[in-house]
LOMARKOL-78900 format. One record per residue: x, z, y of N, C-alpha, C in turn. Coordinates in steps of 0.05 Angstrom, whole numbers, padded with zeros to 5 digits, always signed. Layout:
BEGIN
XZYXZYXZY;...
***
This chain:
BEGIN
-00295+00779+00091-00307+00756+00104-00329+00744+00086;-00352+00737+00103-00373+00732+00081-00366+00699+00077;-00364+00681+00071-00363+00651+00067-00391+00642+00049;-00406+00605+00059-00416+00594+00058-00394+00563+00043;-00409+00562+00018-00381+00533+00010-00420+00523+00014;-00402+00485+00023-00420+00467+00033-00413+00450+00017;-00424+00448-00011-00424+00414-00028-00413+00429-00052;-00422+00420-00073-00408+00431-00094-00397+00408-00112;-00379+00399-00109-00370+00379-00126-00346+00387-00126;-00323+00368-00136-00296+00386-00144-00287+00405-00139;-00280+00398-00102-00270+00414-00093-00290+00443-00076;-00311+00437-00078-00332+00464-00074-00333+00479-00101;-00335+00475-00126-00331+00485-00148-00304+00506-00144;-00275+00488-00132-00254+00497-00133-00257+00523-00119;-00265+00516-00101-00260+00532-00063-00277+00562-00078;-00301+00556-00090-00312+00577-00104-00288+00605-00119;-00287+00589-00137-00264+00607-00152-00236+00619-00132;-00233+00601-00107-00214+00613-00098-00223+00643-00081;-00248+00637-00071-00265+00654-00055-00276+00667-00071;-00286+00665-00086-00283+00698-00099-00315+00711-00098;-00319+00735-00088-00336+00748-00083-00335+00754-00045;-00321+00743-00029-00328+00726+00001-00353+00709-00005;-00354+00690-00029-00390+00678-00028-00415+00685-00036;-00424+00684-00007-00452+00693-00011-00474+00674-00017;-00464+00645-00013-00491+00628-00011-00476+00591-00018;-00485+00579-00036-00478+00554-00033-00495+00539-00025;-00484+00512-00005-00505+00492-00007-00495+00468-00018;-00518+00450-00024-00521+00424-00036-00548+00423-00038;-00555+00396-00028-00580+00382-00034-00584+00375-00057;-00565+00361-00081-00569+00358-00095-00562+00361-00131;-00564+00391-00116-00550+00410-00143-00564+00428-00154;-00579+00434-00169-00596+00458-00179-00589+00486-00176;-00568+00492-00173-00551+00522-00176-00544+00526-00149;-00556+00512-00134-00544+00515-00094-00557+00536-00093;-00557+00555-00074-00568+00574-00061-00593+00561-00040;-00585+00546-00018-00597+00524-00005-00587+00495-00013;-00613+00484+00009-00600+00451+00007-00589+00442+00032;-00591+00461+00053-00585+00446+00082-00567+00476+00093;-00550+00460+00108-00540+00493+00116-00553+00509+00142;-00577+00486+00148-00584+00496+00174-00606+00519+00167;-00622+00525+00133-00630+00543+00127-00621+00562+00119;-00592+00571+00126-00579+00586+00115-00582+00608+00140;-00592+00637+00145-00594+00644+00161-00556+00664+00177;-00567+00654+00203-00532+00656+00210-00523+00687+00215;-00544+00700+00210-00536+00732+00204-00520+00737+00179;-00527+00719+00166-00518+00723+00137-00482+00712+00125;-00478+00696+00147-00452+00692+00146-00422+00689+00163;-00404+00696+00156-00384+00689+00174-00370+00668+00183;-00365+00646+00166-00356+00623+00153-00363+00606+00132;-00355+00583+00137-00359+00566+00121-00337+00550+00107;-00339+00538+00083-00326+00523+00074-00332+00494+00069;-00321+00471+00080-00333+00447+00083-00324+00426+00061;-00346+00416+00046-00335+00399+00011-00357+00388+00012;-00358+00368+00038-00378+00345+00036-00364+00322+00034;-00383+00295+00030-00362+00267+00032-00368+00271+00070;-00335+00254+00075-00328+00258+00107-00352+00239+00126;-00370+00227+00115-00399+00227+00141-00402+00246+00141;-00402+00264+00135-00430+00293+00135-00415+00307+00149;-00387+00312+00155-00377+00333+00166-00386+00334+00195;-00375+00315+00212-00379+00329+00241-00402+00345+00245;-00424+00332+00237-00450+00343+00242-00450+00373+00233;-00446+00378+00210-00448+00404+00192-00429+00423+00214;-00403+00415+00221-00379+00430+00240-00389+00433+00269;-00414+00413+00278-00420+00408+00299-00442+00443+00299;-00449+00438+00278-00476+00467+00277-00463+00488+00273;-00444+00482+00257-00429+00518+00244-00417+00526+00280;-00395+00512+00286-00380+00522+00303-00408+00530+00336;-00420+00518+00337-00443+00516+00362-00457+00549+00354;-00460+00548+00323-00466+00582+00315-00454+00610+00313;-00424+00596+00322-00401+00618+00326-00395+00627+00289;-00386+00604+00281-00380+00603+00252-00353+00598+00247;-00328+00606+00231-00308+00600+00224-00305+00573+00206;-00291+00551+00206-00299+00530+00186-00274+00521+00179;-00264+00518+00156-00245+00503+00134-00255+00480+00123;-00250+00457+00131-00260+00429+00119-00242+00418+00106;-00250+00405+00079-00238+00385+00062-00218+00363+00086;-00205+00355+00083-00186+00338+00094-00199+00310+00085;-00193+00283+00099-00182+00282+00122-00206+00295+00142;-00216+00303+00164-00233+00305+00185-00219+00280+00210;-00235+00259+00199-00232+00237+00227-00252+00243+00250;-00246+00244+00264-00250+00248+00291-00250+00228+00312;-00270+00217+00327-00258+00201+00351-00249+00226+00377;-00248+00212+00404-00232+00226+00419-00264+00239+00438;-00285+00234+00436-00311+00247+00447-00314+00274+00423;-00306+00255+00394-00316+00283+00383-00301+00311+00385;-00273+00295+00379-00250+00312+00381-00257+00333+00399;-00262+00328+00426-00270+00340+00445-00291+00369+00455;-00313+00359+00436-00346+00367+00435-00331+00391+00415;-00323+00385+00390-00313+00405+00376-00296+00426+00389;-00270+00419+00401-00262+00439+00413-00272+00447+00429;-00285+00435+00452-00306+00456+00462-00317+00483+00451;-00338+00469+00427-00348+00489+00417-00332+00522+00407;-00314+00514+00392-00296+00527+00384-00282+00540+00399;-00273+00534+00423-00264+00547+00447-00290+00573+00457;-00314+00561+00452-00330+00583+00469-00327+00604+00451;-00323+00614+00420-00324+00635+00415-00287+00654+00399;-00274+00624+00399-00252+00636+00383-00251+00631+00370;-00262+00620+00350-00263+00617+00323-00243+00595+00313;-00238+00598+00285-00215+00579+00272-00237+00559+00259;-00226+00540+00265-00233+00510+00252-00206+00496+00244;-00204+00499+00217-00184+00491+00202-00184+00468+00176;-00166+00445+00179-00166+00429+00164-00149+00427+00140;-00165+00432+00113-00145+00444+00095-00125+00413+00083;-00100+00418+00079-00077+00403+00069-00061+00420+00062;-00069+00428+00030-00064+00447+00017-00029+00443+00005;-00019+00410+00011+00011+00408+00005+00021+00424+00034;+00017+00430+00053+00028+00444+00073+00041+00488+00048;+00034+00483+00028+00040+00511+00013+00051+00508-00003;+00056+00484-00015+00076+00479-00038+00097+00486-00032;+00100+00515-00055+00139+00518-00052+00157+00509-00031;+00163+00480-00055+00186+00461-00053+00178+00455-00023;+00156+00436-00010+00150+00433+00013+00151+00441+00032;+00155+00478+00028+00158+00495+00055+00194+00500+00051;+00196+00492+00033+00232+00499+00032+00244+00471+00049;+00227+00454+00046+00233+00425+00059+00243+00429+00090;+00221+00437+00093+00218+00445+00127+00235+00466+00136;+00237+00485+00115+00262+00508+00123+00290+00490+00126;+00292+00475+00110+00325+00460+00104+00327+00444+00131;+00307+00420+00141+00306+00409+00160+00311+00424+00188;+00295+00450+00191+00297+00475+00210+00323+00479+00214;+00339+00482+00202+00366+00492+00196+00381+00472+00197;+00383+00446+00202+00391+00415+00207+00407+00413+00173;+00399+00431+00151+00423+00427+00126+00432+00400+00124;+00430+00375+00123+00419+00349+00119+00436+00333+00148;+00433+00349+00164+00447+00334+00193+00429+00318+00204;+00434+00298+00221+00416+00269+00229+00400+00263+00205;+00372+00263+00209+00360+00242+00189+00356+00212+00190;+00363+00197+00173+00372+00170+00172+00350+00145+00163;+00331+00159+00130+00306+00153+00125+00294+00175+00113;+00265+00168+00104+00255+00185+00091+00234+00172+00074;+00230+00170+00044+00218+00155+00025+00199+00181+00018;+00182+00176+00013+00153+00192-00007+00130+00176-00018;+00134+00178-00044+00113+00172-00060+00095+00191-00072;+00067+00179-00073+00042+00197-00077+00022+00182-00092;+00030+00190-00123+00011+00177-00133-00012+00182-00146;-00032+00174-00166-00053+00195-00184-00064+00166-00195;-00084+00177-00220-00092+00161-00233-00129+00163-00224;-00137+00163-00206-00170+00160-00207-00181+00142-00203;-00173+00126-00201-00182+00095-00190-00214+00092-00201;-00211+00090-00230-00234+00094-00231-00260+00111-00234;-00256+00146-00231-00267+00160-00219-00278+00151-00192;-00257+00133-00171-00263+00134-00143-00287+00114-00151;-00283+00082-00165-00304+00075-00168-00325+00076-00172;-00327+00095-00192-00355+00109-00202-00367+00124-00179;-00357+00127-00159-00369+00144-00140-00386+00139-00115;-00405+00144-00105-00421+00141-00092-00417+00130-00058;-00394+00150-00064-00387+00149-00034-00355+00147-00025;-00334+00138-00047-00312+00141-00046-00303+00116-00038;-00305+00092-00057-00293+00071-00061-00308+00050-00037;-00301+00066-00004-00313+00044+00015-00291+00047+00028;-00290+00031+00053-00273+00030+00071-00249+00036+00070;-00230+00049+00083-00193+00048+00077-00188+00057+00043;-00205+00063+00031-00194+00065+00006-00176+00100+00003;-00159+00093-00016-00134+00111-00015-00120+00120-00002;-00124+00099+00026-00106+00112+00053-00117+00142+00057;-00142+00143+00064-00154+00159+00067-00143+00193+00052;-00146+00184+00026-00145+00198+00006-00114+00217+00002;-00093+00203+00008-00068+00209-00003-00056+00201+00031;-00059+00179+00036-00036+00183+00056-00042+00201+00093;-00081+00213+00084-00069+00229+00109-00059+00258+00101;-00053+00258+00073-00034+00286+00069-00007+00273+00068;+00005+00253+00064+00032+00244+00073+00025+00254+00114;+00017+00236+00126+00015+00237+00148+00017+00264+00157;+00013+00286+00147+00006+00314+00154+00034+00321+00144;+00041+00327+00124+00068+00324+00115+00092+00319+00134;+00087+00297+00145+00112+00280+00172+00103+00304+00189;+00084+00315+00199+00074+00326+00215+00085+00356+00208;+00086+00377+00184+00088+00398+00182+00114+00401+00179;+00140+00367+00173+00171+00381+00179+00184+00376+00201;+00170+00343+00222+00174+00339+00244+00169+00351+00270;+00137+00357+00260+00124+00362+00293+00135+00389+00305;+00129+00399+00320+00135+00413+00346+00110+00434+00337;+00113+00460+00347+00095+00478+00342+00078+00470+00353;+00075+00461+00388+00061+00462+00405+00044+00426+00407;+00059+00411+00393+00047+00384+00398+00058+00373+00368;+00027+00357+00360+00037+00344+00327+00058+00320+00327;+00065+00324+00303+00088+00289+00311+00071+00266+00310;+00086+00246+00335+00066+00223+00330+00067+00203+00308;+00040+00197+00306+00039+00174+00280+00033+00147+00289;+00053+00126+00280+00052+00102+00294+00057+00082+00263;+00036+00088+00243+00036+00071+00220+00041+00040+00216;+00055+00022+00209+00055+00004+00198+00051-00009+00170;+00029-00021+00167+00022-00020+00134+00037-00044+00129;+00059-00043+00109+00073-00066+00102+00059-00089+00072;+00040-00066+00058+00020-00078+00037+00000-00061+00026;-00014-00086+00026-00036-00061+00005-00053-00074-00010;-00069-00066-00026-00078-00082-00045-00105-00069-00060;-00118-00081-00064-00146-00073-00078-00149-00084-00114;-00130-00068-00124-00125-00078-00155-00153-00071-00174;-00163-00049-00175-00182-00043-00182-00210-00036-00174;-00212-00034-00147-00229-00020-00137-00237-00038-00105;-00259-00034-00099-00275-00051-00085-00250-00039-00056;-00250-00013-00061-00230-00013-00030-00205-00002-00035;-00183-00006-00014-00157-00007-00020-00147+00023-00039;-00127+00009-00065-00121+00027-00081-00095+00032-00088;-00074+00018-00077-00041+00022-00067-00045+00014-00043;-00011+00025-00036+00001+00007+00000+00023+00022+00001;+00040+00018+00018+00062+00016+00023+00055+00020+00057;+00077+00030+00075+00075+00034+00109+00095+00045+00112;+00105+00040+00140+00128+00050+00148+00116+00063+00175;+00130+00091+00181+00118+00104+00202+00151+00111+00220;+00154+00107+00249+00178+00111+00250+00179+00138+00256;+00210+00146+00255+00211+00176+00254+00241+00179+00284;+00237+00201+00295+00263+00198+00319+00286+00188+00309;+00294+00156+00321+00316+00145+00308+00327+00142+00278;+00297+00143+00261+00294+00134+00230+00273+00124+00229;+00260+00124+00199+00243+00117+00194+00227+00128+00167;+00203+00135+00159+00187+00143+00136+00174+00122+00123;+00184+00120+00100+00168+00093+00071+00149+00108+00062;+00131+00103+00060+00111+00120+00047+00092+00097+00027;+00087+00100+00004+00080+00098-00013+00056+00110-00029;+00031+00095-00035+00000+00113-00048-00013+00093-00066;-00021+00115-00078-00037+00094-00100-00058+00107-00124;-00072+00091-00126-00102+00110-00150-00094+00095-00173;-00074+00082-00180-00065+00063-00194-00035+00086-00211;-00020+00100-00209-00009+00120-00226-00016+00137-00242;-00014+00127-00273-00035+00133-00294-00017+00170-00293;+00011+00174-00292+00018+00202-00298+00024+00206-00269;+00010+00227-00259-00001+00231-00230+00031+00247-00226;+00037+00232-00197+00069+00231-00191+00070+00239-00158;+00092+00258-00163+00098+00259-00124+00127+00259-00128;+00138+00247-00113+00168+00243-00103+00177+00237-00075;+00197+00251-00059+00209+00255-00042+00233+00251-00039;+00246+00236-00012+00273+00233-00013+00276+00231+00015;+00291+00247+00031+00300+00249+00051+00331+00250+00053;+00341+00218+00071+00363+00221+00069+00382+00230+00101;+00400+00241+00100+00426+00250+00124+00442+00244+00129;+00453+00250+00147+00491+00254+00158+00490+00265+00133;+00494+00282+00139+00504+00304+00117+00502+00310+00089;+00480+00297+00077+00471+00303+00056+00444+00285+00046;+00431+00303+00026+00399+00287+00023+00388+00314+00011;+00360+00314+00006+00337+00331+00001+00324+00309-00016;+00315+00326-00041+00300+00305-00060+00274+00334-00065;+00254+00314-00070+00231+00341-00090+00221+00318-00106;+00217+00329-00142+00204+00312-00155+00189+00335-00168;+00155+00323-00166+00138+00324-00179+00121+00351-00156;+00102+00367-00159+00084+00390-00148+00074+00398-00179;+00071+00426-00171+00060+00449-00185+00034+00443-00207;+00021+00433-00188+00002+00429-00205-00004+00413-00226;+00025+00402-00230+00023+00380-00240+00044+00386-00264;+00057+00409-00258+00081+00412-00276+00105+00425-00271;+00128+00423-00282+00156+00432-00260+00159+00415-00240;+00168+00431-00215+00170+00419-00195+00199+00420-00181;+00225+00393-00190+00244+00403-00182+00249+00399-00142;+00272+00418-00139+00276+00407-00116+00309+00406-00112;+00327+00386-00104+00347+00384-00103+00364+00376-00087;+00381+00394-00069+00398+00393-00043+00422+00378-00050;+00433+00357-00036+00451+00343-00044+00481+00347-00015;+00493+00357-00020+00518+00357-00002+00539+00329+00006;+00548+00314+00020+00554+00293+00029+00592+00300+00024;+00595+00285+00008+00624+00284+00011+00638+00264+00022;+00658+00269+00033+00673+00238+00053+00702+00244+00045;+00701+00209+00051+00690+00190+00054+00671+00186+00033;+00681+00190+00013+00658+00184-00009+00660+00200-00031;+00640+00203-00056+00647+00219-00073+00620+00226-00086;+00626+00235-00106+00598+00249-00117+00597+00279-00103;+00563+00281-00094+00558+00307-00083+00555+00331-00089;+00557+00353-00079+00543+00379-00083+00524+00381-00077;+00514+00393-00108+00488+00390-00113+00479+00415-00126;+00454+00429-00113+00438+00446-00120+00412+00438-00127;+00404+00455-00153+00376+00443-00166+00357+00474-00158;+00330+00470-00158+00315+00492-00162+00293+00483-00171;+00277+00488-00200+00254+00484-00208+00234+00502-00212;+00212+00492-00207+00198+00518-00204+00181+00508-00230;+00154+00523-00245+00139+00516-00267+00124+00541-00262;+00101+00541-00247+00080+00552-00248+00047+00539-00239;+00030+00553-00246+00005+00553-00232+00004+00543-00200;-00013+00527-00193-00014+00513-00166-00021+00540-00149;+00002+00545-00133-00002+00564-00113-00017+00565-00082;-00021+00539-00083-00032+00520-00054-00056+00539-00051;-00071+00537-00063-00112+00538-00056-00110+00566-00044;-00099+00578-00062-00102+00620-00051-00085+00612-00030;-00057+00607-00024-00040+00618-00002-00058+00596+00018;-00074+00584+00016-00083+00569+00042-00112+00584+00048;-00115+00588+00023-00141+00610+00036-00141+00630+00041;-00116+00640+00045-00101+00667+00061-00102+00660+00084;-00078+00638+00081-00082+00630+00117-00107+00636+00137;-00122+00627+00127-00150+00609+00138-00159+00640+00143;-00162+00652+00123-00169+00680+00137-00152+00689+00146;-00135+00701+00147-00118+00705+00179-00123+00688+00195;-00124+00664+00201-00134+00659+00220-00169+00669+00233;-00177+00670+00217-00204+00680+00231-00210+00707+00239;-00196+00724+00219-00184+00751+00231-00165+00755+00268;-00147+00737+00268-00130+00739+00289-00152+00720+00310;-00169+00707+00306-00185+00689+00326-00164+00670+00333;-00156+00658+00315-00139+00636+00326-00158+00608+00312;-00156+00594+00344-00171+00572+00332-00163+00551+00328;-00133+00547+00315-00116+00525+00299-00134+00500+00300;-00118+00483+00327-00127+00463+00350-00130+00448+00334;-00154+00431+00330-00158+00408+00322-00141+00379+00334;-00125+00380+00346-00110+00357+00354-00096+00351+00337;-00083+00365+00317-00070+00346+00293-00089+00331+00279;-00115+00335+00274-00140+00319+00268-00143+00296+00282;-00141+00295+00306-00139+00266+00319-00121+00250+00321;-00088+00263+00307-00073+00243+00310-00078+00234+00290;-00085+00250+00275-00080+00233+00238-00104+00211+00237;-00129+00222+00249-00152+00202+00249-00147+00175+00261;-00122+00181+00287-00106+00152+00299-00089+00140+00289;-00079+00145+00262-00060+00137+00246-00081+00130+00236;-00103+00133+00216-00109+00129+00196-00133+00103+00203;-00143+00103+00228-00156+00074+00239-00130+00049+00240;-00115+00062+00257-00101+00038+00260-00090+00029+00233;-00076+00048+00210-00078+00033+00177-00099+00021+00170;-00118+00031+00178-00150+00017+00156-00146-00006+00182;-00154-00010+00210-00146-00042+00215-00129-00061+00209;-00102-00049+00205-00087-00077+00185-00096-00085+00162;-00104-00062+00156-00122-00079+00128-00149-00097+00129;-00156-00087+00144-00183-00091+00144-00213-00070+00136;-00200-00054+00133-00224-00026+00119-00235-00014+00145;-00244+00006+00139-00253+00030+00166-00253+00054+00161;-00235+00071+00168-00235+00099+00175-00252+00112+00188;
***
């Protein structure tokens, strides 16, 4: 597959290395080493796909041309969407087949897909709550940045991969789980736009705490799902270090539980196994529906209006 990365900043740098010798051409306007500056000079003989690592104004437009050119496209996350665009896109995408895929590269973490296996399997029984914390230290990276530190802040940033998350152990193959956020706090400690918060999203007869912040100097993920039966813990992701994950068995009436540990300690496996996906998908012509894009984009307005920001 020939691939086009669009923007070269972190994560176009990244997407590079993962892609390999698939790239034929980068763009950026404002990078000396781009191949082009616009992708609309990129001639469309020349490619199969694209990879999208712009800040999120630039996307629809750029997705609006690739897919209208019968182009495969992988965009940086979040892709907000209203419900016209939502629309216009799948259109497009419908006329030729093609995959338009929104990457949320925690959908490949190990521990994460073992999450969703355990839940699959009810190990855990009724779920009762569910806590996740997602933290990192960029706060002031985001500041320094041009185009980061506006509107919802960190919601954006971290909690529509929580939101996707609720979505990849709840939802339904066929329809995403709904997101019906409540922001219980948030706060702008360092940075012109919001940089913690706190929300509660309900879950079928429970509920999800979710927790984010650019404000965690040793960059942290933690998980706790509790049961009838039991609980599911994951502390920490790959990339970050060992990543345990630990099944907890329910004894009754009461008691200390059985308990299984598994830690993993390798190299972040996410970027390749998602850029496997992404090609199989464009191989099989599956065009992995953008409607989980619009729920999360309706989660993530209605958070940025309790606050006051804009998604």
């Amino acid at each position: 597959m020939r691939a086009v990365v669009i923007g070269l900043g972190t994560q176009g740098r990244k997407r590079i290395r993962i892609a390999g010798d698939d790239v034929v051409a980068t763009v950026d306007p404002s990078v000396d080493d781009a191949t082009f500056g616009d992708i609309r000079h990129v001639p469309v003989a020349d490619y199969d796909a694209a990879l999208v690592c712009t800040p999120d104004a630039m996307k629809v437009q750029i997705i609006r041309h690739l897919l209208g050119n019968g182009k495969h496209v992988l965009v940086e996350k979040p892709l907000v969407l209203t419900v016209a665009e939502h629309s216009e896109l799948e259109a497009l995408q419908g006329a030729f087949g093609g995959a338009c895929y929104t990457a949320y590269n925690h959908r490949f973490e190990p521990h994460l897909v073992r999450v969703r296996e355990l839940l699959n399997e009810h190990r855990i029984g009724r779920i009762f709550m569910l806590s996740m914390f997602y933290g990192n230290g960029t706060a002031r990276d985001v500041r320094r940045s041009p185009w980061r530190d506006k509107g919802d802040g960190v919601i954006s940033d971290l909690a529509s991969h929580q939101f996707d998350l609720l979505d990849f152990w709840f939802g339904a193959s066929s329809e995403p789980f709904a997101l019906k956020p409540e922001v219980l706090w948030s706060e702008c400690f360092e940075n012109a736009a919001c940089d913690a918060y706190a929300m509660r999203v309900p879950l079928d007869g429970a509920f999800a705490q979710l927790e984010g912040t650019l404000l965690s100097w040793r960059n942290t993920f933690r998980l706790d799902i509790i049961g009838e039966a039991g609980s599911i813990h994951v502390e920490g992701l790959c990339k970050w270090g060992p990543s345990t994950l630990t099944i907890r068995d329910r004894v009754l009436p009461s008691g200390r539980p059985a308990e299984e540990e598994f830690v993993l300690e390798q190299a972040d496996p996410t970027w390749q196994a998602e850029y496997q996906h992404f090609t199989a998908l464009c191989l099989a012509g599956d065009g992995a529906s953008l409607r989980r894009d619009l729920v999360i984009s309706d989660a993530l307005r209605a958070a940025a209006h309790q606050i006051g920001g804009a998604a």
